[in-house]
DSSP file (Angstrom, degrees, kcal/mol; ACC not computed):
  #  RESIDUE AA STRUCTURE BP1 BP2  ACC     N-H-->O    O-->H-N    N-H-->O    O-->H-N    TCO  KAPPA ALPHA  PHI   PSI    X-CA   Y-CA   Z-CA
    1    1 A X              0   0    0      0, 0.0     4,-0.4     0, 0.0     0, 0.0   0.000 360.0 360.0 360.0 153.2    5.6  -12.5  -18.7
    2    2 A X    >   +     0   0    0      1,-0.2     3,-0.9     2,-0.2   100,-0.1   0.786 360.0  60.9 -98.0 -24.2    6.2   -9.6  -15.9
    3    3 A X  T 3  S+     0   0    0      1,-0.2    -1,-0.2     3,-0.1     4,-0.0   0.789  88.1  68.0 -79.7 -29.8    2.2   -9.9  -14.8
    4    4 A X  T 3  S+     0   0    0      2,-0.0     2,-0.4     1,-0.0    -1,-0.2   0.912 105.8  42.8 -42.9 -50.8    2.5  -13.2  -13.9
    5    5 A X  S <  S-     0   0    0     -3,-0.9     2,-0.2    -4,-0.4    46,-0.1  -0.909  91.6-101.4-115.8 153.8    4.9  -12.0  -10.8
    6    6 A X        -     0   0    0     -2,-0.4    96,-1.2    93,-0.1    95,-0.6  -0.424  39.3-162.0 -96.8 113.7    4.6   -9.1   -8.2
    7    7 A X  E     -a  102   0A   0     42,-0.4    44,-1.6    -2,-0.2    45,-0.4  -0.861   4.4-163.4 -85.8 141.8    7.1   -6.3   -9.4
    8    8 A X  E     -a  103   0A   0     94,-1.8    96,-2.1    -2,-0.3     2,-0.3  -0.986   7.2-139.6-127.1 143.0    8.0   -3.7   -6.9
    9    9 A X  E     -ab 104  53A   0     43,-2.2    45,-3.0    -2,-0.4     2,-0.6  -0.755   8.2-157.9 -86.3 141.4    9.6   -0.4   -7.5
   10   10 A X  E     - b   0  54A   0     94,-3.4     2,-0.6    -2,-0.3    45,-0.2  -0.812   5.8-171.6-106.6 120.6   12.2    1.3   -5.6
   11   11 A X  E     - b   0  55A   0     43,-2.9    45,-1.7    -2,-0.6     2,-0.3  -0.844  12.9-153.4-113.9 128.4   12.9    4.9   -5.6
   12   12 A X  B     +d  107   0B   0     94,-1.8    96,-1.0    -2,-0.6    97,-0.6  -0.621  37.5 141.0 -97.7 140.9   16.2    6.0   -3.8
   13   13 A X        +     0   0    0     -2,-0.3    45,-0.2    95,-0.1    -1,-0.1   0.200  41.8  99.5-154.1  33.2   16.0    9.6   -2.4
   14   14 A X        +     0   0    0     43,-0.2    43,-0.1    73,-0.1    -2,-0.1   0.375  60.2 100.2 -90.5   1.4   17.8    9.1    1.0
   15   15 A X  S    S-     0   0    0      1,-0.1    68,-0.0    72,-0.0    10,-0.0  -0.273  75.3-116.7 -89.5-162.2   21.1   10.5   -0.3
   16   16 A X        -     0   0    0      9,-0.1     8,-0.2    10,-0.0    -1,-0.1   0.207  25.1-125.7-125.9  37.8   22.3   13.9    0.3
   17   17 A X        +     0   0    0      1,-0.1     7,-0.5     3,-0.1     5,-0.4   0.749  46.0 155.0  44.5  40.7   22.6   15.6   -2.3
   18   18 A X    >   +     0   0    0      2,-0.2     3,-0.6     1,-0.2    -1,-0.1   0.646  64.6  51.6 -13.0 -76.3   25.8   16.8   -2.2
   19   19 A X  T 3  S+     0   0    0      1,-0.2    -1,-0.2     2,-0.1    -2,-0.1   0.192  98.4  80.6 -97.3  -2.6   27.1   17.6   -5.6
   20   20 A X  T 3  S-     0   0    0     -4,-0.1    -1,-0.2     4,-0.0    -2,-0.2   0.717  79.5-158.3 -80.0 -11.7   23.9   19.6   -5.9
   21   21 A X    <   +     0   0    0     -3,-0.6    -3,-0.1     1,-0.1    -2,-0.1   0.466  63.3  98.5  72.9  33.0   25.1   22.4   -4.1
   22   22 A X  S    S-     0   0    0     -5,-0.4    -1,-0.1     2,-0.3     3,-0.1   0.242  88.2-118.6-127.1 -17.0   22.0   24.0   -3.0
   23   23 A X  S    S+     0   0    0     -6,-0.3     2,-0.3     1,-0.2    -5,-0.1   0.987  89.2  71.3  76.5  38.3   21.9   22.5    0.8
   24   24 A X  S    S-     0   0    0     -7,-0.5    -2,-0.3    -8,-0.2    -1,-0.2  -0.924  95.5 -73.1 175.5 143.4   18.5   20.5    0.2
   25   25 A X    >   -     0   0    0     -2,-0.3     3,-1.1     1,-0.1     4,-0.1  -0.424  24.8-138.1 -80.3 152.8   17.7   17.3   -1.9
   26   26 A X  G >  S+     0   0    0      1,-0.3     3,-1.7     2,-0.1    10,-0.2   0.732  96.6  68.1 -66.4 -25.4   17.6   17.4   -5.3
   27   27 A X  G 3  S+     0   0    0      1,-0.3    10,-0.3   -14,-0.1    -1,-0.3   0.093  96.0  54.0 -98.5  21.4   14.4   15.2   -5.4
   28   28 A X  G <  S+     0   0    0     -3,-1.1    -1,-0.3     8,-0.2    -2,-0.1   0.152  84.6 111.1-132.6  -6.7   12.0   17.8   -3.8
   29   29 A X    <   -     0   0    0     -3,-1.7     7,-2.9     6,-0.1     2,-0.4  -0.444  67.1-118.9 -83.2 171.4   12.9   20.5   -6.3
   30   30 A X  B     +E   35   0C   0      5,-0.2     2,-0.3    -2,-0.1     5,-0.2  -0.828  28.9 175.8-105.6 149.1   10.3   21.6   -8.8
   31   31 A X  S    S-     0   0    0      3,-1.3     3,-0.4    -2,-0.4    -2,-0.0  -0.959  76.3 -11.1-122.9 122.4   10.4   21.5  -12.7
   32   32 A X  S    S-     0   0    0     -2,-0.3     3,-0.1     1,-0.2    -2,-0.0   0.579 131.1 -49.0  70.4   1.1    7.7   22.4  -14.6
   33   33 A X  S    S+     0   0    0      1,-0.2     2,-0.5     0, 0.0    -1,-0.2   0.546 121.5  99.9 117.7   3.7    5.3   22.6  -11.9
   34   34 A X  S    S-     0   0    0     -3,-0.4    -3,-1.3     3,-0.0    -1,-0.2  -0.941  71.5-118.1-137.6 109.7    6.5   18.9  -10.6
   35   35 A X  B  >  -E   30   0C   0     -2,-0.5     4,-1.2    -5,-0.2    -5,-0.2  -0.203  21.3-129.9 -46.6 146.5    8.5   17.6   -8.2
   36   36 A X  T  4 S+     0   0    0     -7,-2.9    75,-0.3   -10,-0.2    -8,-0.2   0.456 120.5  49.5 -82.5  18.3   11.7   15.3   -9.5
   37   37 A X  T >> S+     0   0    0    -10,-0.3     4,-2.2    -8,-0.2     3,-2.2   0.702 107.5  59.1-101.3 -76.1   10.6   12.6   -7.1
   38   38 A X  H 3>>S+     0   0    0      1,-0.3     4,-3.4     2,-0.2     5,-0.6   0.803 101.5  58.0 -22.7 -35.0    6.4   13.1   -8.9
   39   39 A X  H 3X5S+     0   0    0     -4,-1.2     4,-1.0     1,-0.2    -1,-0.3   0.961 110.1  38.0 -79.9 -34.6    7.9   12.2  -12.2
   40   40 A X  H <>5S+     0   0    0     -3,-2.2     4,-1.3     2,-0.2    -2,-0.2   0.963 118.3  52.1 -76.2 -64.7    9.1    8.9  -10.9
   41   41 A X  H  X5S+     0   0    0     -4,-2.2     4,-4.6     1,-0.2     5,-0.3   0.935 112.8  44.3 -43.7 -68.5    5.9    8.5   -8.8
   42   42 A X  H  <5S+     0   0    0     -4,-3.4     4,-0.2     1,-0.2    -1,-0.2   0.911 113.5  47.1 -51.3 -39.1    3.8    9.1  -11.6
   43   43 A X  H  <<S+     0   0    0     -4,-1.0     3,-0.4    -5,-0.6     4,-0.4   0.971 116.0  46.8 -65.9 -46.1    5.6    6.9  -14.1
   44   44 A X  H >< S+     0   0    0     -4,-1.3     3,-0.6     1,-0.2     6,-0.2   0.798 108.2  57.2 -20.8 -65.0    5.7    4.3  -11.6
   45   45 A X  T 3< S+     0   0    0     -4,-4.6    -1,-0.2     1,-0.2    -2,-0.2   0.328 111.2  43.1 -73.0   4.6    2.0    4.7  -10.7
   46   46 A X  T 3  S+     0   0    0     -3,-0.4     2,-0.8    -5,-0.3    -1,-0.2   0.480  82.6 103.3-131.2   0.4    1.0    4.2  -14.2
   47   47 A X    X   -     0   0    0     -3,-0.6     3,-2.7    -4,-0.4    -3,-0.0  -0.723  61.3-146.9 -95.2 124.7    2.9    1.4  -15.5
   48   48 A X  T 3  S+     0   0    0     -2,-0.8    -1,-0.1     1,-0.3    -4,-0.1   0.426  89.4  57.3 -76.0  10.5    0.9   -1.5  -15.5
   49   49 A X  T 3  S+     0   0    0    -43,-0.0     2,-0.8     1,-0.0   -42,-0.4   0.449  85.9  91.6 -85.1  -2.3    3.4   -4.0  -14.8
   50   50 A X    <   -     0   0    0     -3,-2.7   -42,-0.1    -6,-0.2     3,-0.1  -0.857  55.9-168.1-115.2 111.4    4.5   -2.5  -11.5
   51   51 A X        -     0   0    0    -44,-1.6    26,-0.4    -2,-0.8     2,-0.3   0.711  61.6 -21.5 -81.1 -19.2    2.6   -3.8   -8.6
   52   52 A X        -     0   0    0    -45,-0.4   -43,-2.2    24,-0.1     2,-0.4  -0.978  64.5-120.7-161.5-178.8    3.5   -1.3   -5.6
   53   53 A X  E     -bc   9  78A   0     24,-3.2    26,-0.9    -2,-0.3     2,-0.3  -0.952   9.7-159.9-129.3 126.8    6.4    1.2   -4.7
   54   54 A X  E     -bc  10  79A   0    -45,-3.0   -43,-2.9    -2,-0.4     2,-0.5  -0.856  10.9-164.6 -67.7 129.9    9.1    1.7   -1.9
   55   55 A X  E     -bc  11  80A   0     24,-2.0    26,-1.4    -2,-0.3   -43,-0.1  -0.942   6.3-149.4-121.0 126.1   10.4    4.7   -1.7
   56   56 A X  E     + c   0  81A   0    -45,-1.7     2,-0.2    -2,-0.5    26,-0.2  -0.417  33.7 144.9 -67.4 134.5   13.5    5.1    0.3
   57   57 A X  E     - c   0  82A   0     24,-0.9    26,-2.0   -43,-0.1     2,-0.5  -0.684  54.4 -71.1-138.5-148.0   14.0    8.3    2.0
   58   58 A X    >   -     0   0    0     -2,-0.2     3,-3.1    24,-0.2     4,-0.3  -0.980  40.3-129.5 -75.9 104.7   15.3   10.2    5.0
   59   59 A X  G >  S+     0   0    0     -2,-0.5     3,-0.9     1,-0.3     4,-0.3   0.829 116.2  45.7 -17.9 -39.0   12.9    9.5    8.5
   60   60 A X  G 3  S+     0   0    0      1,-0.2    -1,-0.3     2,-0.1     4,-0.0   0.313 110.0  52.2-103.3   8.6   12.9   13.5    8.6
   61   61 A X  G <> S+     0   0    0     -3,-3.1     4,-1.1     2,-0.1    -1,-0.2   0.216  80.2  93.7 -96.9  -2.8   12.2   13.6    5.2
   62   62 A X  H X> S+     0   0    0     -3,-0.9     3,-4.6    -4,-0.3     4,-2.2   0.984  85.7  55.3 -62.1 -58.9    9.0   11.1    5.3
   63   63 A X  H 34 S+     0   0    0      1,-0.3     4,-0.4    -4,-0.3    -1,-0.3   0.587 103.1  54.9 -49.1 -33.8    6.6   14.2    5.6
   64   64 A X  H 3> S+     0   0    0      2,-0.2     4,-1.6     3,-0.1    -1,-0.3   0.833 109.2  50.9 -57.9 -41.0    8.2   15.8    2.3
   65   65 A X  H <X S+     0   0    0     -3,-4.6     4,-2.6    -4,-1.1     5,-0.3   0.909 107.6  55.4 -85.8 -57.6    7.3   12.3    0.4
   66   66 A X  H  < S+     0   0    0     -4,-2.2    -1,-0.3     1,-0.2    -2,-0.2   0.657  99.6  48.7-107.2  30.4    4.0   12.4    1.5
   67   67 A X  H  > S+     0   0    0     -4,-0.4     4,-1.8    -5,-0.3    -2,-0.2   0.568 113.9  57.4 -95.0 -19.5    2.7   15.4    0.5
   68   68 A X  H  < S+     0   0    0     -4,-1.6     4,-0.4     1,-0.2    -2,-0.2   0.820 107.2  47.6 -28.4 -48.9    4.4   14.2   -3.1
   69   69 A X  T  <>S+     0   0    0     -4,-2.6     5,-1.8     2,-0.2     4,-0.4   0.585 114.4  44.6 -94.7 -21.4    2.7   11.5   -3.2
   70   70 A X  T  45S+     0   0    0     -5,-0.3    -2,-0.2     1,-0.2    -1,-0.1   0.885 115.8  48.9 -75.2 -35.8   -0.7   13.3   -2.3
   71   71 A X  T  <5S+     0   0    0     -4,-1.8    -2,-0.2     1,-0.2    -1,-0.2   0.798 108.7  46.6 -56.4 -39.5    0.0   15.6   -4.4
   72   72 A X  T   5S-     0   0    0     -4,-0.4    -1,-0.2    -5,-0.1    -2,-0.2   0.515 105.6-131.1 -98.4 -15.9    0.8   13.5   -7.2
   73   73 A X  T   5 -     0   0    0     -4,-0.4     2,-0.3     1,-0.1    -3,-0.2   0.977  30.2-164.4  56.6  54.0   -2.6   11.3   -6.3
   74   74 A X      < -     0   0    0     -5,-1.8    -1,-0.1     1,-0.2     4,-0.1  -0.403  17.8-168.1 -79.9 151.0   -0.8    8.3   -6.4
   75   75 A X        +     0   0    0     -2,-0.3    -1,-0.2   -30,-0.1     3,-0.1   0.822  62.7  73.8-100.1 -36.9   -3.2    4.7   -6.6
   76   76 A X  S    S-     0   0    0      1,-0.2   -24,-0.1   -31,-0.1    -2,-0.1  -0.245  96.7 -81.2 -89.5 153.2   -0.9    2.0   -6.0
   77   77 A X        -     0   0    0    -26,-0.4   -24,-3.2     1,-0.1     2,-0.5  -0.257  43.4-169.3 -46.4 117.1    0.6    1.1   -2.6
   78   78 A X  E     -c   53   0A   0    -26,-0.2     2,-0.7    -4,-0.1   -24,-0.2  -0.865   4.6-164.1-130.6 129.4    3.3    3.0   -1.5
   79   79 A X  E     -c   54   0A   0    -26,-0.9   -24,-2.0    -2,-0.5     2,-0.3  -0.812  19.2-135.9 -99.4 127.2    5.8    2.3    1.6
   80   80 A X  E     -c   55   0A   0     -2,-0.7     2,-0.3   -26,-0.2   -24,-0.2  -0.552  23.4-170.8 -31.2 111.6    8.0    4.5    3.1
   81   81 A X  E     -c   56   0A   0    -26,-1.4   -24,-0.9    -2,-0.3     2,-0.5  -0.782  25.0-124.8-119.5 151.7   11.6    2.7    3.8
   82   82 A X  E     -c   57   0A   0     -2,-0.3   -24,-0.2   -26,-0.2   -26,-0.1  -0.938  30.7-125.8 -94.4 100.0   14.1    4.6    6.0
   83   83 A X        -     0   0    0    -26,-2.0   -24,-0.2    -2,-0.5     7,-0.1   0.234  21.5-135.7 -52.8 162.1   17.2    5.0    4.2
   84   84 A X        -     0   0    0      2,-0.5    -1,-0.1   -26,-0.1     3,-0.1  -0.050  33.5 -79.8-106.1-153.9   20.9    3.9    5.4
   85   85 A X  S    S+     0   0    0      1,-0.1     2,-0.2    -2,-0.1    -2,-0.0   0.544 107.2  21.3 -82.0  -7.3   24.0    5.1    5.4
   86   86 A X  S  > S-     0   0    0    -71,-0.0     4,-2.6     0, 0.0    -2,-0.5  -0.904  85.5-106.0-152.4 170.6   25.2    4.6    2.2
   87   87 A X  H  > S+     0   0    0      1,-0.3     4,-2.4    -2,-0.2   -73,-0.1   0.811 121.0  60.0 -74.6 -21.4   23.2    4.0   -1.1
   88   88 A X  H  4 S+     0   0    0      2,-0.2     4,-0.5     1,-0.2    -1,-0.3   0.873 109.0  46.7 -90.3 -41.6   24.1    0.0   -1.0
   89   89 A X  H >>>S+     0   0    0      2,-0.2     4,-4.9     3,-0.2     3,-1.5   0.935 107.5  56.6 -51.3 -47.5   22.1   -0.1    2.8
   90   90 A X  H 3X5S+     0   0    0     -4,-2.6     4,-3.1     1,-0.3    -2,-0.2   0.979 115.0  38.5 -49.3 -58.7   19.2    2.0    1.3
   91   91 A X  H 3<5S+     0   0    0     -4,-2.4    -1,-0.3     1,-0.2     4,-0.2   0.355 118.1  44.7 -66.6   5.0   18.9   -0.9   -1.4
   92   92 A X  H X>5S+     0   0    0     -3,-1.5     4,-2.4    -4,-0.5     3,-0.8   0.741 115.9  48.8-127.3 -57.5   19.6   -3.9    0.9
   93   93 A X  H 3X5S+     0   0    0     -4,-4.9     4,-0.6     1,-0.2    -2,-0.2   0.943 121.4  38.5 -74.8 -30.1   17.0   -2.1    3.8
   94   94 A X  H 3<<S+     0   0    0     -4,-3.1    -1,-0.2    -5,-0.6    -2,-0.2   0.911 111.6  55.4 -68.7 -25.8   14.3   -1.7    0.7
   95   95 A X  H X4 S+     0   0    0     -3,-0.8     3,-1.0    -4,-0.2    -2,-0.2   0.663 106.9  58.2 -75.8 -44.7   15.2   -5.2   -1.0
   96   96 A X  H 3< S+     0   0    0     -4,-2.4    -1,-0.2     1,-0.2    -2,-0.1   0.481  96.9  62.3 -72.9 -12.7   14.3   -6.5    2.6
   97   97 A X  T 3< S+     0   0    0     -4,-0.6     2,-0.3    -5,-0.3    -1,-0.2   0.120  96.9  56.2-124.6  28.4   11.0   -5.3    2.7
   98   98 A X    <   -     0   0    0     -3,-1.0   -90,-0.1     2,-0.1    -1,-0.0  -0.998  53.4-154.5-143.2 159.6    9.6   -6.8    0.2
   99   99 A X        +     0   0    0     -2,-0.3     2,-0.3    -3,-0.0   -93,-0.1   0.236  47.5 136.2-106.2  14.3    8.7  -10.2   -1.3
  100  100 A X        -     0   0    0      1,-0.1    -2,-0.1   -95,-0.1   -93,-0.1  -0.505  53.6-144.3 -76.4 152.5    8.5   -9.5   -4.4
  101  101 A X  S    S+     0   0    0    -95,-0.6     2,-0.4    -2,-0.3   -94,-0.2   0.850  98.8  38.1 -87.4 -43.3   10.2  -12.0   -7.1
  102  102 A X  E    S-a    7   0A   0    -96,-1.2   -94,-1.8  -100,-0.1     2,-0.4  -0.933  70.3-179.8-131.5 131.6   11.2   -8.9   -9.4
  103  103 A X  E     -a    8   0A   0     -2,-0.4     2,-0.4   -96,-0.2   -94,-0.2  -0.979  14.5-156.5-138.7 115.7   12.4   -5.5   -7.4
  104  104 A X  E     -a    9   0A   0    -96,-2.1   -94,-3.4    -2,-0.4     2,-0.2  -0.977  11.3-145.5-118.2 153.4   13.4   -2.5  -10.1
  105  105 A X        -     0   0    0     -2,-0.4     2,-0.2   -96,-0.2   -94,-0.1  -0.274  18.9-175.8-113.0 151.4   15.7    0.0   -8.6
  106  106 A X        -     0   0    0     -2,-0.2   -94,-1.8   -96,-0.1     3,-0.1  -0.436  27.3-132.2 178.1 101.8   15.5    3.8   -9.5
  107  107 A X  B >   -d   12   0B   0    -96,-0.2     3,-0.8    -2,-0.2   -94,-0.1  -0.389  16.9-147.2 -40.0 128.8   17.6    6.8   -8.6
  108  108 A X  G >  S+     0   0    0    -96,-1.0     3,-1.0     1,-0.2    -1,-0.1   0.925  95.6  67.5 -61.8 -59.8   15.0    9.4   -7.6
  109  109 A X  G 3  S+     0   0    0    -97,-0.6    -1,-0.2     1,-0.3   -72,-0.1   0.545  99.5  52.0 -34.9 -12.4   17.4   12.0   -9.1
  110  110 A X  G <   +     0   0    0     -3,-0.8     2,-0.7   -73,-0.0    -1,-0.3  -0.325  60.0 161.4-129.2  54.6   16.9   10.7  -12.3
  111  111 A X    <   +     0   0    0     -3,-1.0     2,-1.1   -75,-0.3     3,-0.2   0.561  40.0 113.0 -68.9   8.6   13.2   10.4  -13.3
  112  112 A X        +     0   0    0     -2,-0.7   -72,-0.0     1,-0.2    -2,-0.0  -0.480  35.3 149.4 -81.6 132.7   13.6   10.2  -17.0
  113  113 A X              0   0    0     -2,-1.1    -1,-0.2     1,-0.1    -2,-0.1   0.345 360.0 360.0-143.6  13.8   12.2    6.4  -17.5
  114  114 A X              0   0    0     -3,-0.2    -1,-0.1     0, 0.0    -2,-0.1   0.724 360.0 360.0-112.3 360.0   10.7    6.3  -20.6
């Protein structure tokens, strides 16, 4: 049973958004009134098997993430990770900063989780 051991979630948003073609990460745009980073936050912050969150970003991006997260009135713990250079660093430098026994992984870019 998943309540027995500390899950943490990871939400990547360090990349650069590229193939979005707008000049600005995707995870900071709004839908519906919502960031696409919030929808992850929230879902996150309300599943009761999930014991805290990382979210990976940019350094120059922290300030973005936490007004997201204020905004979004999150309850659980969340750290800030500084993202790498390639998406497999982001997950190795988030993977490293925690001790939790079960670590789920989660493109920010993709917030549908139900």
């Amino acid at each position: 049973m998943l309540k027995e051991k500390k899950v943490t979630a990871v939400i990547l948003v360090a990349g650069n958004s590229t193939r979005y073609g707008k000049n600005r990460n995707k995870n900071f745009e709004r839908i519906h009134g919502k960031t696409v980073l919030g929808y992850s936050l929230k879902e996150f912050d309300q599943n009761l098997s999930i014991d805290d969150i990382l979210v990976v970003a940019k350094k120059d991006e922290f300030s973005q993430v936490q007004e997201i997260l204020k905004e979004e009135n999150v309850k659980k713990k969340v750290t800030l990770i500084p993202g790498g250079e390639t998406r497999k660093e982001s997950v190795y430098h988030a993977i490293q900063s925690t001790d939790a026994p079960i670590v789920m992984i989660q493109d920010g870019a993709r917030p549908g989780l139900k």
